[in-house]
N, C-alpha and C positions, 0 to 999 in steps of 0.2 A: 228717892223715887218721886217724880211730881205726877201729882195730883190729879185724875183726869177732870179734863174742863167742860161745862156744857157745850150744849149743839149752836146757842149765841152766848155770846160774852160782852155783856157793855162794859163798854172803860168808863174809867170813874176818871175823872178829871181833877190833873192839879191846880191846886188854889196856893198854892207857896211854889216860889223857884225851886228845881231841884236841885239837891246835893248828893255828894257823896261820890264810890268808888263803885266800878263797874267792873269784874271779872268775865270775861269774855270766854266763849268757848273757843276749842282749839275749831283750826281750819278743815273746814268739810273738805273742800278742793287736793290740799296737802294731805289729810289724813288718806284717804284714800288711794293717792298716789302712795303712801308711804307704805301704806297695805300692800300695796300690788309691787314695790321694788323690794320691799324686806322679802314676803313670799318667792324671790326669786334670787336672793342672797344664799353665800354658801353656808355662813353660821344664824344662829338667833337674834333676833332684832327687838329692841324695847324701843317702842315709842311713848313720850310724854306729852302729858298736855294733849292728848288724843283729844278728838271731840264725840262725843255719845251719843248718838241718835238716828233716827229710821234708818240716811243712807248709808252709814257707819256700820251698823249691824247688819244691812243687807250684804256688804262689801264684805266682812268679815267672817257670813258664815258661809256666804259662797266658797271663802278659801278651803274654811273646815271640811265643806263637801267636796271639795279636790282632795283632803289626806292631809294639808296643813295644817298643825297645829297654830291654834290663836288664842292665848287667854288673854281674857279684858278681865281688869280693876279697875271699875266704875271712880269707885273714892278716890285712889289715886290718880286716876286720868290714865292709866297705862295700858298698851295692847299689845304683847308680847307673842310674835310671830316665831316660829320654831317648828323643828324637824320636815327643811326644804325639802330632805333627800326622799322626805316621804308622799312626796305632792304630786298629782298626778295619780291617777288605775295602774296599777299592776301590769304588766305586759297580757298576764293568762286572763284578766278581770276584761270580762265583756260587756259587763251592765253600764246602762248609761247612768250618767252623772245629772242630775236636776238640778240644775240651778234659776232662784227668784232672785229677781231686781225690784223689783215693784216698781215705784218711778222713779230710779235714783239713776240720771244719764251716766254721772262718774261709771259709778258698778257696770250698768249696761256698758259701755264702749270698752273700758278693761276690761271684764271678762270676757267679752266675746274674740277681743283680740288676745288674749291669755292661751284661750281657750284654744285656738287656733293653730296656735304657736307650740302648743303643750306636743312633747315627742307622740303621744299616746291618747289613746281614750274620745267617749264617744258622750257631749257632749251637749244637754237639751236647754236651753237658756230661754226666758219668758217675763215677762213683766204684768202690771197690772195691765186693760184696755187702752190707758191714756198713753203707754209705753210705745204700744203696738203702732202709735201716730207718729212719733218722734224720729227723725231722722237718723236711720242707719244706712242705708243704700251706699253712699261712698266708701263708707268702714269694706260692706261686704266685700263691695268689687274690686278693693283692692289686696285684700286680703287672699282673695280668688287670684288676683292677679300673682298671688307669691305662692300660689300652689295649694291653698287650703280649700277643703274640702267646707263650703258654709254654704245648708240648703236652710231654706226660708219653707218651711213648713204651715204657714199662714198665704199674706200678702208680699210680693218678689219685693226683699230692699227693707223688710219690717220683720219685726218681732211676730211669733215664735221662731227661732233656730236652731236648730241642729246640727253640731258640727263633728267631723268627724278626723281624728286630726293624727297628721304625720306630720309635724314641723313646717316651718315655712322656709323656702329655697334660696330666698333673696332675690336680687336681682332689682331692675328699673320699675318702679309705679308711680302712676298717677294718682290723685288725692284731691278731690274738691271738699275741704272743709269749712266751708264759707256758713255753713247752719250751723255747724259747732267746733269750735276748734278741740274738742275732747276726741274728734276723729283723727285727729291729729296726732293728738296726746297718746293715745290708746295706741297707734301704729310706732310710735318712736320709742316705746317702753317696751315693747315684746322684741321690736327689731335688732339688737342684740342676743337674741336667742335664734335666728335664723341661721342657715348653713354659710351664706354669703352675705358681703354687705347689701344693705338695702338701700335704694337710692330714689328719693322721692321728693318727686315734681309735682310742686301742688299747681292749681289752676284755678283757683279762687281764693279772695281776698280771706283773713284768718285776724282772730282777736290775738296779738301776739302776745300779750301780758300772762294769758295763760299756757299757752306755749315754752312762754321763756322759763314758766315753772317750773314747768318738765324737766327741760333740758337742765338745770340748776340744778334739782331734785337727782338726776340720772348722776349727774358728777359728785355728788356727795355722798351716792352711793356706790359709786366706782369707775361707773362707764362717760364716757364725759361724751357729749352727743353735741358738738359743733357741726353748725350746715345742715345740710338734707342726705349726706352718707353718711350711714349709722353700718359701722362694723361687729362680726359676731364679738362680740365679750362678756366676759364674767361679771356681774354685779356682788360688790365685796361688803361684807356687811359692816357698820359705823360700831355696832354695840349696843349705842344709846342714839336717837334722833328725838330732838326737841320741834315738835307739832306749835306752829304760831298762832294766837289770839284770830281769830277769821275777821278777817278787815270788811266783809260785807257786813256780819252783822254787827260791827262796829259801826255800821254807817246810822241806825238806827236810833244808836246814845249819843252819836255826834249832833244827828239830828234835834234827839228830842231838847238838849238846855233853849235852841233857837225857836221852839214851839212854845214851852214854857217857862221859859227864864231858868237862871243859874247855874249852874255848871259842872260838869263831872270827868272824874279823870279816869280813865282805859288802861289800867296798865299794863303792859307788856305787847303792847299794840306799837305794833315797831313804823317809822315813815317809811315813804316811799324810797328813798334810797338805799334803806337795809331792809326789805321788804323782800317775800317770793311772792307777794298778794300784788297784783297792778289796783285791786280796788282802795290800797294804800292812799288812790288819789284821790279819790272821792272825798278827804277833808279840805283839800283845796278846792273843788271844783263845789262844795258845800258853802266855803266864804264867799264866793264867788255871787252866788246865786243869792244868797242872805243878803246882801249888799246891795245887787243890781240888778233882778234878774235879766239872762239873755240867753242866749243860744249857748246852748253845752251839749258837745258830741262825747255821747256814752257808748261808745263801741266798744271800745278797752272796757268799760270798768259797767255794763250793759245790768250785772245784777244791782246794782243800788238804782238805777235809775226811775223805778220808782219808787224807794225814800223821797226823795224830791218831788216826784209826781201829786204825790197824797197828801203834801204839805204846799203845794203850788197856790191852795184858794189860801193861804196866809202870807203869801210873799207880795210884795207890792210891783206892781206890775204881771204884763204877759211872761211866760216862762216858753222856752222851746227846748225842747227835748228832742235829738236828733242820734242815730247811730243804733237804732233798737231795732230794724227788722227782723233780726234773726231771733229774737225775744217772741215772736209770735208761734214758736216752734219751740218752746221750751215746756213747761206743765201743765201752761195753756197758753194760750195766743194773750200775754201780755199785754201788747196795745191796744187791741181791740177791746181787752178786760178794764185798763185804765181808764179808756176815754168814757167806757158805760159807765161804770162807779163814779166817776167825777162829774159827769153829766147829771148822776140821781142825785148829788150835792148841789146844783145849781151852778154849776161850771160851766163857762162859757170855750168847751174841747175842739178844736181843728184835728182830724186823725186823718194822718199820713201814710204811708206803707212804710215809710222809717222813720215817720218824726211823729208828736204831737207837741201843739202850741194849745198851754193854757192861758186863758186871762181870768185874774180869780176876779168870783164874786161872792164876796164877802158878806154882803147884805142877805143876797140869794140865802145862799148857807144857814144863815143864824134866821130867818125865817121859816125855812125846811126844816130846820131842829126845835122848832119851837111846836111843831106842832104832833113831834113826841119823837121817841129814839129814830136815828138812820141806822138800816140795816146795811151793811159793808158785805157782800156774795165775796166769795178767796177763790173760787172756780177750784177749791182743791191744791191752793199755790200760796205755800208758806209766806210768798212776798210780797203777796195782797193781806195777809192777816198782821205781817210787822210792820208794814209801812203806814197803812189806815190804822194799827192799834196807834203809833204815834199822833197821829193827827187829832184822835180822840181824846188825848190827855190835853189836849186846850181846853180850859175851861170858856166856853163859848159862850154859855148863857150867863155867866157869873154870879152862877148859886152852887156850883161843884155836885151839881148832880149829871148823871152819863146823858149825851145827847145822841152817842154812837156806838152800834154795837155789832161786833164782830162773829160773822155766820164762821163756822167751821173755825173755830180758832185752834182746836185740836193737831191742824194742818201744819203746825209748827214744829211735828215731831219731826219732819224731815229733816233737819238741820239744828234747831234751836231749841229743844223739848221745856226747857223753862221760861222762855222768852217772859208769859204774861204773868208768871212769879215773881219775874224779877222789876218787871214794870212795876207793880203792884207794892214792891220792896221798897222800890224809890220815891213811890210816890207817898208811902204813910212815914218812913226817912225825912222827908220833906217838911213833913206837920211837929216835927218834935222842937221842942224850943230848943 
């Protein structure tokens, strides 16, 4: 169990190169899918190397409150889905189902298309306020367009929903996924449970590295999803599925040796080639930037970008960051959240509606910290508390005491719940002879 952490956290800064091994958590993106295609297998599904944390457990007892069983073993990493045939209300069962997401988009966009798809049952789905902003609107209308019954019992296209569900028909839809390709994801997973194929024409541009996820994921468990006709079929259970190492927040121990020396090995952190993660690429596009920085489109690989943002006033040169609009739609408006924080450092920020160009200044910086701790705001966004905790571990004033310290770091339970444990592992690893 880790530890709860105060409301600020300063990072202690290393003063020795780091060493040592990094055990990664398994992948938020894949566990999730693997939750929602085991849940739809004919036998019992073990997954390994699970990953544990807020969106994990959201995702998981939503199943439970359908009738599925789920047991998780923390210690072991395992989350063992079972008795499918019992998933869904009862034919006689009238009461609605409640299901919370809080702010997990995965859980949001699969269960509402689950949900929808489900032969039966009546359906209330909700998240935290910040939920209620996030782009659903495409998911509904097209889901509506396959014959599901999805009212918006708030704001039309937003969280709260209520769905009330007799299967979906199939047939031709439209699909603009251009705010998240999880709308995407979500409709290609249930679409095999439809009466007819589904056949969809998207009409905005889509992050395909997560996409290509899917489709990977769908053929490993049975249904193989080439193109945009997704035919009714079975999804057949593997037994066993191996959950990978999450390549985002690998981007974070890739980062940090280049912040403060020495080096650390990830293992089981597969490349890009044998990879279901597109952020696989993020360690090239990491050399890349250490060496020279320049212009790097993050459209594919949009959650690391900023790792690289929050370490940009230690790169030598202007940095440009391009390919992020759709980051402004995620747990909070991203870019507009980077350029402020890097601004309160003494950053000299250009903010784009898809790019920011930094040019560090470094002097800036180490004068703003001298004259006591910088407070880092996370706006509630796991990827403002990892990417500025890295930046923190430079020892800046070179007496190894904290110059930066991290509001809400607790925000990491979404995905990473030990992150600043294990920062914290490495860096006193560090000091030992």
């Amino acid at each position: 169990m880790t530890p709860p952490l105060p409301d600020k956290l300063p990072i202690v800064p290393f003063t020795q190169p780091v060493r040592g091994e990094v055990t990664l958590p398994g992948s938020k993106s894949i566990t999730n899918r693997a939750l929602l295609l085991a849940a739809l297998c004919d036998q019992p599904v073990t997954l390994t190397g699970a990953l544990f944390s807020e969106d994990t457990h959201l995702m998981a007892e939503a199943l439970r409150n359908l009738g599925f069983t789920v047991l998780a073993d923390e210690r072991a990493l395992t989350l063992r889905v079972a008795d499918q045939a019992k998933g869904f209300p009862s034919a006689h069962d009238a009461q609605p189902v409640d299901i919370f997401v809080g702010l997990a988009g995965t859980a949001a966009r699969f269960l509402t298309a689950l949900c929808a798809a489900a032969p039966r049952g009546i359906y209330r789905i909700d998240g935290v306020p910040q939920m209620r902003k996030r782009p659903m609107k495409p998911l509904i209308d097209a889901l509506r367009a396959l014959g599901a019954d999805v009212r918006c019992t708030g704001a039309e296209g937003f969280f709260p929903l209520e769905i009330h569900a007799n299967g979906l028909s199939g047939g031709a839809v439209k699909l603009d996924a251009s705010e998240s390709s999880q709308l995407l994801s979500a409709l290609l997973m249930v679409a095999p449970l439809a009466r007819a194929p589904i056949e969809i024409s998207l009409t905005g541009s889509i992050r395909e590295s997560f996409v290509a996820m899917t489709r990977r994921l769908m053929a490993e468990f049975g249904v193989p999803a080439n193109g945009d006709s997704i035919a009714p079929g079975r999804y057949v259970s593997p037994g066993t599925h191996a959950i990978e190492p999450d390549a985002t927040a690998a981007s974070y121990f890739q980062t940090l040796p280049l912040v403060v020396g020495g080096a650390l090995t990830l293992p089981g952190l597969r490349p890009l080639a044998a990879s279901l993660q597109g952020d696989s690429a993020f360690a090239n596009v990491l050399a890349r930037v250490s060496a020279q920085p320049r212009n790097e489109n993050f459209h594919e690989i949009s959650d690391t970008f900023l790792t690289v943002a929050a370490i940009a006033p230690l790169l030598d040169g202007p940095t440009r960051l391009t390919g992020i609009a759709h980051t402004r739609k995620q747990e909070t408006d991203r870019v507009a959240g980077a350029a402020r924080e890097l601004k309160t450092i003494g950053q000299d920020v250009v903010e784009e509606h898809d790019a920011l160009t930094i040019t560090p200044r470094l002097d800036a910086l180490k004068e703003i910290a001298t004259r006591g701790p910088i407070e880092i705001e996370t706006y509630g966004d796991h990827r403002f508390a990892m990417s500025f905790g890295i930046l923190g571990c430079r020892d800046l004033r070179g007496d190894g005491r904290p110059w930066l310290t991290i509001r809400n770091p607790g925000c990491c339970a979404k995905t990473f719940p030990h992150f600043f444990e294990l920062l914290e592992s490495l860096r006193k690893n560090s000091l030992k002879p």
